[in-house]
C-alpha positions as CSV (number, residue, x, y, z in Angstrom):
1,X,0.0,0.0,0.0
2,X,2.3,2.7,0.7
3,X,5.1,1.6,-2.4
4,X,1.2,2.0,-4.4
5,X,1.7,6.1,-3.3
6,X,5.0,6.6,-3.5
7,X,4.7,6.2,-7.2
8,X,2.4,9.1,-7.6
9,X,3.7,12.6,-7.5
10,X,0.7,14.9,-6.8
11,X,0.3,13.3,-3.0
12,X,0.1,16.2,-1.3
13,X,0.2,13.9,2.3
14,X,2.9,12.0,3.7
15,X,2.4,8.4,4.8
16,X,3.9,6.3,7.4
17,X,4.1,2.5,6.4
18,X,2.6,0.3,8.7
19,X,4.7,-3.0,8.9
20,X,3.1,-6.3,10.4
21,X,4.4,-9.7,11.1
22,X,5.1,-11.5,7.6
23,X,4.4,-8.1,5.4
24,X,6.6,-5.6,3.7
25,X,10.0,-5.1,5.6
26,X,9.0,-7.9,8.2
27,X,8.1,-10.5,5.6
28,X,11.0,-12.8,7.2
29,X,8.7,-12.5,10.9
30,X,6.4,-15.0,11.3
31,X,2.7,-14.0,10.1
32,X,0.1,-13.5,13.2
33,X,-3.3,-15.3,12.5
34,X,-4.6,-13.8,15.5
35,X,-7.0,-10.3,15.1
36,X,-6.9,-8.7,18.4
37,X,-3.0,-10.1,19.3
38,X,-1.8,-8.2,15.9
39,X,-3.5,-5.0,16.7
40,X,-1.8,-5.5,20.2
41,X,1.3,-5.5,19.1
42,X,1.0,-2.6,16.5
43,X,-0.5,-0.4,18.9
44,X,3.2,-0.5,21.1
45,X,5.4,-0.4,18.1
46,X,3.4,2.4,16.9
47,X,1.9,4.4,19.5
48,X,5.1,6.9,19.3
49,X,5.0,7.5,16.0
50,X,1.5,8.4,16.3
51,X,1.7,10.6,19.4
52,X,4.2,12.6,17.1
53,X,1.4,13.5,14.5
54,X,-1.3,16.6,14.6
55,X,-3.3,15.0,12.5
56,X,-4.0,11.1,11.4
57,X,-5.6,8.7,8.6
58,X,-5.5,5.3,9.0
59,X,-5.5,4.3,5.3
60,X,-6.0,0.1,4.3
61,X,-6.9,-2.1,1.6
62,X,-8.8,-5.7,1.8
63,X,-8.2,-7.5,5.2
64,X,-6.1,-5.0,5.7
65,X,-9.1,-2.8,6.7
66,X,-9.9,-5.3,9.5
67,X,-6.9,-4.2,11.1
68,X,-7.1,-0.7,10.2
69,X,-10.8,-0.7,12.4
70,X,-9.6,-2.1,15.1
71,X,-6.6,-0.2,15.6
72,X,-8.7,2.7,14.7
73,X,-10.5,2.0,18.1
74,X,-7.7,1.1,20.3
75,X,-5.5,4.5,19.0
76,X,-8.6,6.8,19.4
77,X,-8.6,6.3,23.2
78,X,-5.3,8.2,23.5
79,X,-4.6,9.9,20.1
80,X,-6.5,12.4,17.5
81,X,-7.6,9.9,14.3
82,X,-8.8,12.1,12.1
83,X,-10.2,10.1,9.6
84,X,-10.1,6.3,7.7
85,X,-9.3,5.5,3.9
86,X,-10.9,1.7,3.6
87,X,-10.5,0.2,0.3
88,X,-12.0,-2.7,-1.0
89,X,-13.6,-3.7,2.0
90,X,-16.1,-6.1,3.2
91,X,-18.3,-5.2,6.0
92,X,-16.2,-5.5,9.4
93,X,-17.7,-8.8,11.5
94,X,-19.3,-10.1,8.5
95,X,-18.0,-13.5,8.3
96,X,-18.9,-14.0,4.6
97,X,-16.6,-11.3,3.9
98,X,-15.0,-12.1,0.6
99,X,-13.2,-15.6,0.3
100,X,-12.4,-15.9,3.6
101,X,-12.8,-19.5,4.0
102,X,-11.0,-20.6,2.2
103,X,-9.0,-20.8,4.8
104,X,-10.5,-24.0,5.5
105,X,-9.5,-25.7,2.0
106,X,-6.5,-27.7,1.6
107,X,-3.4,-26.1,0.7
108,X,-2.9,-27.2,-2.9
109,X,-6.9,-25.8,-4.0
110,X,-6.1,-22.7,-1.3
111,X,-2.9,-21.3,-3.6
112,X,-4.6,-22.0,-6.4
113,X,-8.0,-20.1,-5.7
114,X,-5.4,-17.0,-4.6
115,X,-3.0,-17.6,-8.0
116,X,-6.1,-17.3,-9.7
117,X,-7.3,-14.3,-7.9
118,X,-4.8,-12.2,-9.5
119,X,-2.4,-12.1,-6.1
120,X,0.8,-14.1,-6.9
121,X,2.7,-14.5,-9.7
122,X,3.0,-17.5,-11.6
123,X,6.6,-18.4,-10.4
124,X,5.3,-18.8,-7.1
125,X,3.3,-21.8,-7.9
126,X,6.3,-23.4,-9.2
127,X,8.5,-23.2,-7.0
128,X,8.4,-25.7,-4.0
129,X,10.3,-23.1,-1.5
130,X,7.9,-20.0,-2.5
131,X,5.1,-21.7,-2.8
132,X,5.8,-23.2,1.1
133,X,6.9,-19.7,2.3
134,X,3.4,-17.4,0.8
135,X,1.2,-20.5,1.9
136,X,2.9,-19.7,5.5
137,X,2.0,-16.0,5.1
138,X,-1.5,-16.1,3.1
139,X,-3.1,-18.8,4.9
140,X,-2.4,-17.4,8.4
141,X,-4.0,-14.2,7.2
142,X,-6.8,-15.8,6.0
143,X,-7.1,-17.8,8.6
144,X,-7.3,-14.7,11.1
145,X,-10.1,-12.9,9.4
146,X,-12.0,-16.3,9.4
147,X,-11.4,-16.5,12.9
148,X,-12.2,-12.5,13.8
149,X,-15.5,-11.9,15.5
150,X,-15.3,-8.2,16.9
151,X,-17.1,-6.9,19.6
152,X,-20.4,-6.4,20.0
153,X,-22.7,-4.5,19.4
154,X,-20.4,-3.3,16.6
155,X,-18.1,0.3,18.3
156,X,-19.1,2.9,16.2
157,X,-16.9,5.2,13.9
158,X,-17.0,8.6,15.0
159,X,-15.0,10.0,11.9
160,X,-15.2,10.6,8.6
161,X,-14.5,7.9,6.3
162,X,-13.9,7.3,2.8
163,X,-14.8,4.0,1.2
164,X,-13.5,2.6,-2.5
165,X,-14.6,-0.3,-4.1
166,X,-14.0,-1.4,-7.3
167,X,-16.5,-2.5,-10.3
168,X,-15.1,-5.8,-11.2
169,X,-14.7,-7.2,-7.7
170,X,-17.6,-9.8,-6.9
171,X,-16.2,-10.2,-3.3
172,X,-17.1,-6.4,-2.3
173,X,-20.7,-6.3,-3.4
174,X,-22.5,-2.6,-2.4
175,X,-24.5,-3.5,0.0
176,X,-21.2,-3.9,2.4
177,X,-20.5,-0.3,1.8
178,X,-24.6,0.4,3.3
179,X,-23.1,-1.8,6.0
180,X,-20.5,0.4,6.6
181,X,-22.7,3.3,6.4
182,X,-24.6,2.3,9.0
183,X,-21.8,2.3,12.0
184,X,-20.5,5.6,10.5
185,X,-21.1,8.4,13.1
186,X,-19.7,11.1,10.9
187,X,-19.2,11.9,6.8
188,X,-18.4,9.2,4.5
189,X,-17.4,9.2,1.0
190,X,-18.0,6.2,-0.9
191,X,-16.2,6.1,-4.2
192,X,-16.3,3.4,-7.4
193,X,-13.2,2.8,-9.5
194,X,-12.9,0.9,-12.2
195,X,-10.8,-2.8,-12.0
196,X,-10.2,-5.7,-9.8
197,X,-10.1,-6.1,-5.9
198,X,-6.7,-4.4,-6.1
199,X,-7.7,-1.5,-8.4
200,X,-5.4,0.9,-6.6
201,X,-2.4,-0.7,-8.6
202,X,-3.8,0.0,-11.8
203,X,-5.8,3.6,-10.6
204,X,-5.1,6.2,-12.8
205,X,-5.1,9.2,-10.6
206,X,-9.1,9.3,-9.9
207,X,-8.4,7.7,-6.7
208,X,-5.7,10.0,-5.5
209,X,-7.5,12.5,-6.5
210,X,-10.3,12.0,-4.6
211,X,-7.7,11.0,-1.5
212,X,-6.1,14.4,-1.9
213,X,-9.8,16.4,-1.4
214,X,-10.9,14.3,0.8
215,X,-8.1,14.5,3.4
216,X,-8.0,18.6,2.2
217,X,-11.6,18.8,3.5
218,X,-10.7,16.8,6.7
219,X,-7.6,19.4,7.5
220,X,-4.7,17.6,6.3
């Protein structure tokens, strides 16, 4: 996510990447498949990086949103969040939420389903070592969004929020965004784009634009 907006020049907001077990510069840790232990963990590594910042977005794609909400609730006890960016996002504690289960299929038909999802490239499949290592990572993150039931009744969001989904992704339907809507305390923005599940990658710049005025509104 944040290599995806270093590429684009007209930015006009600096972002912080946000690192977890098995992801980005700590994909030689061991991948968490445990919600609420993950956002644990983040909150101490991060908590003095945030309490360095005026303002903050907590800005996620996919599963990644999971973690994004809860953090969102943990930080907001102690810091100013300012606003979320969730993309491509199911509706938090719905356990239908996009393919995760299959978690629950064997490992050959699990890489499969994700190779043909668009999310690793071919080489992966074969090679014995790869495909061990990203069945290691994927599967436990599956496997912790299977296994995430959030609190309830559901914490609101008392910010405003800006949700994108894409119009060739069957595993984000709309009515997850009127899900969303619905635990929204504040103003959201709920924006189409055109492509797949990970349409940020191929974006032209409708969706930074749209970033750019909707943090601008928010005091960024």
């Amino acid at each position: 996510m944040y290599d995806f907006l270093t590429k684009y020049n007209n930015v006009k907001n600096e972002f912080i990447a946000l690192s977890y077990p098995g992801h980005g510069n700590r994909l030689g840790e061991m991948a968490q498949d445990d919600m609420k232990g993950l956002v644990a963990s983040l909150y101490e590594e991060k908590r003095q990086v945030v309490s360095q910042q005026e303002h903050i977005c907590l800005l996620r794609i996919s599963m990644g949103t999971m973690i994004a909400y809860e953090l969102y609730l943990k930080l907001r006890e102690e810091y100013s969040i300012k606003s979320l960016v969730l993309l491509s996002s199911g509706f938090i504690g719905d356990q239908q939420f996009g393919d995760s289960r299959l978690a629950k299929l064997p490992k050959e038909r699990f890489m499969n389903k994700i190779y043909l999802m668009g999310n690793l490239p071919a080489v992966v499949m074969d090679d014995k070592d790869l495909f061990e290592f990203f069945y290691n990572v994927i599967h436990r993150d599956y496997k912790m969004i299977d296994e995430y039931y959030p609190d309830q009744p559901l914490p609101s969001i008392d910010v405003p929020v800006l949700l994108g989904r894409c119009t060739k992704d069957d595993s984000v339907p709309k009515s997850s965004f009127e899900k969303w809507s619905s635990i929204i305390m504040a103003d959201s923005l709920i924006k189409e784009y055109e492509g797949d599940h990970f349409f940020i990658y191929d974006s032209d710049n409708s969706f930074i634009n749209d970033l750019n005025d909707f943090l601008e509104k928010e005091g960024y």
